[in-house]
N, C-alpha and C positions, 0 to 999 in steps of 0.2 A: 448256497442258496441264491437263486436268482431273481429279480425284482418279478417275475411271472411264474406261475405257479401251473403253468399248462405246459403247453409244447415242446417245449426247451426242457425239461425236466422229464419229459415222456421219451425222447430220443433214445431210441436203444440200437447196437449192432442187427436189431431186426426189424430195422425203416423198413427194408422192403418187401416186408410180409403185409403191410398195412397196404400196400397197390396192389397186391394180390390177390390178398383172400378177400376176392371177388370185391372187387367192389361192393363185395358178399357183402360188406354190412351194409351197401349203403339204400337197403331196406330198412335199415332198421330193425332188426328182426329182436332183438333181445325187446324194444321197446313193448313187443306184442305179447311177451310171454312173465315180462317181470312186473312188479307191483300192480298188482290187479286191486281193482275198482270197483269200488260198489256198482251195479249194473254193469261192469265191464264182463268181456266172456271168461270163463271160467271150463276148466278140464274138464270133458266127460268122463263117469266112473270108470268107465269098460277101455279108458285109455292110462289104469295108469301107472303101466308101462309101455315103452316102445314098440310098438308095431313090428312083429317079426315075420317072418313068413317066405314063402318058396322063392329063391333069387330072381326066376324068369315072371312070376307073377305080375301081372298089369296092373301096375295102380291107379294111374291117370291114363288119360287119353286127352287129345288136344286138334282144335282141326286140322287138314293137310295129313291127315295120317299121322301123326303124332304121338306117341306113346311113351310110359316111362314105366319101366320094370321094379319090382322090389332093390332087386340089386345095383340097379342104377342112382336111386335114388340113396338106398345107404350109403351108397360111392359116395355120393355129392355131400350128403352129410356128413362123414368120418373125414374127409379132407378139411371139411371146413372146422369139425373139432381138434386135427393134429394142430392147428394154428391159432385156435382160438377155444383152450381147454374148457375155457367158462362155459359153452356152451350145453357141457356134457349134460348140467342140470336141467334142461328143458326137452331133451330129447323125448319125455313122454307126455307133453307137450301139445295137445291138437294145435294150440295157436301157434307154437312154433314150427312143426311138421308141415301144415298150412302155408305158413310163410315160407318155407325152403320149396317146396311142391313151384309157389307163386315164382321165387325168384328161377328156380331149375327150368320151367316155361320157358319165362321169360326169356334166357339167356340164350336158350336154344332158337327159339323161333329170331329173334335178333343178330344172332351169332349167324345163323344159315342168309340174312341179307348183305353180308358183308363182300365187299366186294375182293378181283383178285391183289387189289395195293390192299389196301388193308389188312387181308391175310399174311401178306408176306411181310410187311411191318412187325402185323404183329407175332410172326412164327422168329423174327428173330430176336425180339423181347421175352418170349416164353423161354428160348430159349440160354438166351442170359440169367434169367427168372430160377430156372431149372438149375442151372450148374452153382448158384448161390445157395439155393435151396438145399442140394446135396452136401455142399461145404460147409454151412452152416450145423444141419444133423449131427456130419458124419464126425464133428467133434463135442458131440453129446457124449454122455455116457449112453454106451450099446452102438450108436451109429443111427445111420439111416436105417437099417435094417430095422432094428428095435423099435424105432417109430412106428416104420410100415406096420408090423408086427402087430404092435398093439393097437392101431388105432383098426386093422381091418382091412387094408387098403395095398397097391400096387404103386409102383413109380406113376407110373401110365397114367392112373385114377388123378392125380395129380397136376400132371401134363393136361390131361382134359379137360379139366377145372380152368385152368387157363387157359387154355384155348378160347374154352366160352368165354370167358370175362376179357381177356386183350381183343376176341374178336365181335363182342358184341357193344366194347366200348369204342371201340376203333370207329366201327358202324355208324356210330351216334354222334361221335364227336367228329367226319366228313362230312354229317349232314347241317353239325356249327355254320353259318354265315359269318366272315368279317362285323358287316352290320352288328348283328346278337351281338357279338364281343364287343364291340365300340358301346353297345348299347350299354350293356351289362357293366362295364369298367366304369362309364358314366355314371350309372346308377350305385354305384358302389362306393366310388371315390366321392360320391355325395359325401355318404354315409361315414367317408374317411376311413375306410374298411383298408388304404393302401397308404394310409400316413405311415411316416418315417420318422425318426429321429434320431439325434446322437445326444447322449444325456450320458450326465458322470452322476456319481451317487455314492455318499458314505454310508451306510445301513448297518444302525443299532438295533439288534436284533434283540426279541424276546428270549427265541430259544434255538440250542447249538443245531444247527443245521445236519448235520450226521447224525446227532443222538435223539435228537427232539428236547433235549434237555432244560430244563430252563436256567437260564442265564441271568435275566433282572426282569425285576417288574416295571411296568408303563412307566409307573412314575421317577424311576431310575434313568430308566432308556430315553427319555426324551430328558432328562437333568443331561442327559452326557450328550445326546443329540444338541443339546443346547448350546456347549461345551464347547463340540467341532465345530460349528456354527461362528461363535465368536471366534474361536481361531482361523476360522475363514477369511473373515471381515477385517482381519486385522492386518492379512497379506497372507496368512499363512500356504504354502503348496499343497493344491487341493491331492495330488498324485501321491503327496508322502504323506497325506496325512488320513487317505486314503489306505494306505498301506498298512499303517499305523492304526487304525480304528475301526474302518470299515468290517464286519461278520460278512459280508457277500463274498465266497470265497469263486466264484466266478468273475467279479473283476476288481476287488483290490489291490490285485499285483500289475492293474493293466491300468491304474490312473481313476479306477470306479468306473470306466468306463461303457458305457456299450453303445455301438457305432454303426450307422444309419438301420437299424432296430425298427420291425415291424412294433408298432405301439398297441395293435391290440392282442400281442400276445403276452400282454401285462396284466397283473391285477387291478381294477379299476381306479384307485386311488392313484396306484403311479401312474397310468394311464393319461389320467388325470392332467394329472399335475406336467406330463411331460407332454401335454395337450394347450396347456392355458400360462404356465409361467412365461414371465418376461426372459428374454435370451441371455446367456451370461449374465445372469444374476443368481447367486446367493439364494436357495430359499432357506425359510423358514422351516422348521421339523414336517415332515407328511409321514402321515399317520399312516401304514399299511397294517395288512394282517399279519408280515414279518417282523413288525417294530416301527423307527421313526427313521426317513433316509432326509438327509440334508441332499440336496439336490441340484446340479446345472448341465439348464436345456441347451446346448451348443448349436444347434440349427435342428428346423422343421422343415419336414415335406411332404409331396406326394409322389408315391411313386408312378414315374411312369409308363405307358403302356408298351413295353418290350415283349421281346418274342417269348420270354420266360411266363411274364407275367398274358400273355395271350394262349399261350398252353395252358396255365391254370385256369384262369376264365372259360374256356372249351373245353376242360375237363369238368368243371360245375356244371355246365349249361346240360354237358351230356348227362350226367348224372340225373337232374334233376328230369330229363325227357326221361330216363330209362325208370325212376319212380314212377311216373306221370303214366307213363305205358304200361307197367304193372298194375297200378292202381285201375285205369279204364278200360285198356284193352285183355288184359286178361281174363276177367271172368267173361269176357266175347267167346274168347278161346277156347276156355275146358270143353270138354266134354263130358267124362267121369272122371268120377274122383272118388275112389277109394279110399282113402286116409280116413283116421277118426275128425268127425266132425266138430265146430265147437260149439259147445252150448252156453246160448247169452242166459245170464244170470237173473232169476225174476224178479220183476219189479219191486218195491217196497211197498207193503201196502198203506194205502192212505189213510190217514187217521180218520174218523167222525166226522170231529172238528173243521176236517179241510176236506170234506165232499163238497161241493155245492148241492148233492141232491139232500145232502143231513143238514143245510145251512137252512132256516127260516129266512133270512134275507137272500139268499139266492133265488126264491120264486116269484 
């Protein structure tokens, strides 16, 4: 158990399906389709299931000549489910069909302004992409093969997915300015969005970290947080006693340590606290959602603006044009659009009560 409850915990041998498939989320696209809202849009009947229909058929059109076939578009779809299975449940879906239509545009008309650096940039990332990709599968059970198989889909269909997203994010992040990035880090590191620190931590946990189990209640966990504490105070070695008591089994064995540590990939209380304590001091029990950690901040920072952290800042910036340009310039674009449409949900009708034409004091 880690004093953060995101990131670090998320980490799987398949990082690099998340640069992949497509910057594919970074529409959003589940947002559109899940927990739906009073007045928000809602499935039409006659869609609901998935849109089938003749491979070559034209679904959309786009200007410049523009088109996208049935079979095009299922491509683009079943790629994006081998890697992201959740998505199987929306596929009948107007709002999500919509949104893949938007982003399959998108990608294309952006992907075709890329220039010939950026192409070869990024044909040689696709293709490291690729040869992961297969390795990965091909120690599945069934293989790569299997996969293809079931989801629909060719090597190729895959390969082209990428293309558009390395070549249409390539696009947008040459059009980054130095400037923007200076700008952007500035604006960020306000915000302390690149604070750093090195913080040790004993963490009495509620419950065992592999089993979810419970282990002691609050009022135990902070008796014995209170415990380490005094034997802190007294001299005691924060490293052994660390060893000795700490449940964080990511770094008990390393002194509690964790060493110049993005801080907002924390849960807010240690955040917190690894935000405002006095330096090499002793705290007091801090309350997280894990338990109670006895805590020391060994040095604060910000991070600064290196070539890593400038490729991430021009990775955001582009991101956020390539939203921006879906959002405005695409309905500029269509032309048709064949897909089931969505229907906004009808209003609620208004009580008596709260007409002004049924209020007497409203005239």
């Amino acid at each position: 158990m880690l004093p953060n409850e995101t990131s670090r915990q998320r980490r799987t041998s398949r990082k690099w399906i998340l640069g992949l498939v497509t910057v594919v989320l970074a529409f959003s696209v589940l947002s559109a389709c899940g927990d739906k809202k009073e007045g928000a849009a809602t499935a039409s009947p006659s869609a609901s299931a998935a849109a089938t229909g003749n491979p070559s058929d034209i679904i959309a059109t786009y200007k410049e000549g523009g088109k996208i076939t049935r079979g095009e578009f299922d491509s683009f779809i079943n790629v994006n489910k081998m890697f992201s299975p959740q998505l199987a449940q929306y596929l009948a879906d107007p709002a999500f069909q919509q949104d893949m239509l938007k982003q399959m545009v998108t990608f294309r008309v952006l992907s075709a302004k890329a220039d010939d650096k950026v192409k070869a940039d990024a044909d040689k990332q696709v293709t490291e992409q690729m040869k992961a990709i297969t390795d990965y599968f091909g120690k599945q059970e069934g293989g790569m093969d299997k996969q293809l198989k079931d989801n629909g889909i060719e090597l190729k269909d895959i390969e082209s997915l990428m293309k558009l997203s390395f070549y249409t994010m390539g696009s947008m992040e040459s059009k980054i300015t130095d400037q923007a990035v200076q700008d952007a880090y500035k604006e960020q590191a306000a915000a302390h969005a690149f604070d750093v620190a090195t913080v040790s931590h004993i963490l009495i946990a509620l419950k065992d970290s592999a089993t979810q189990a419970d282990l002691r209640t609050k009022e135990d966990a902070l008796k014995r947080a209170k415990e380490v504490k005094a034997k802190l105070d007294a001299g005691g070695d924060f490293a052994a006693l660390a060893k000795e008591f700490s449940d964080d089994p990511g770094s008990k064995d390393t002194g509690g340590t964790y060493k110049d540590a993005n801080i907002n990939e924390w849960v807010t209380e240690f955040k917190d606290a690894a935000s405002t304590l006095p330096l090499n001091k002793i705290s007091d029990p801090v309350e997280s959602t894990f338990g109670y950690h006895v805590m020391k901040v060994e040095s604060r920072s910000t991070k600064q603006l290196d070539d890593t952290l400038k490729t991430q800042i021009k990775s955001q910036l582009a991101e956020k044009s390539l939203s921006e340009f879906a959002e405005t310039e695409y309905p500029k674009l269509i032309e048709t659009n064949n897909l089931p449409k969505v229907e906004a949900a009808p209003a609620p009708a208004a009580s008596p009560a709260a007409s002004p034409a049924a209020s007497p004091a409203a005239k």
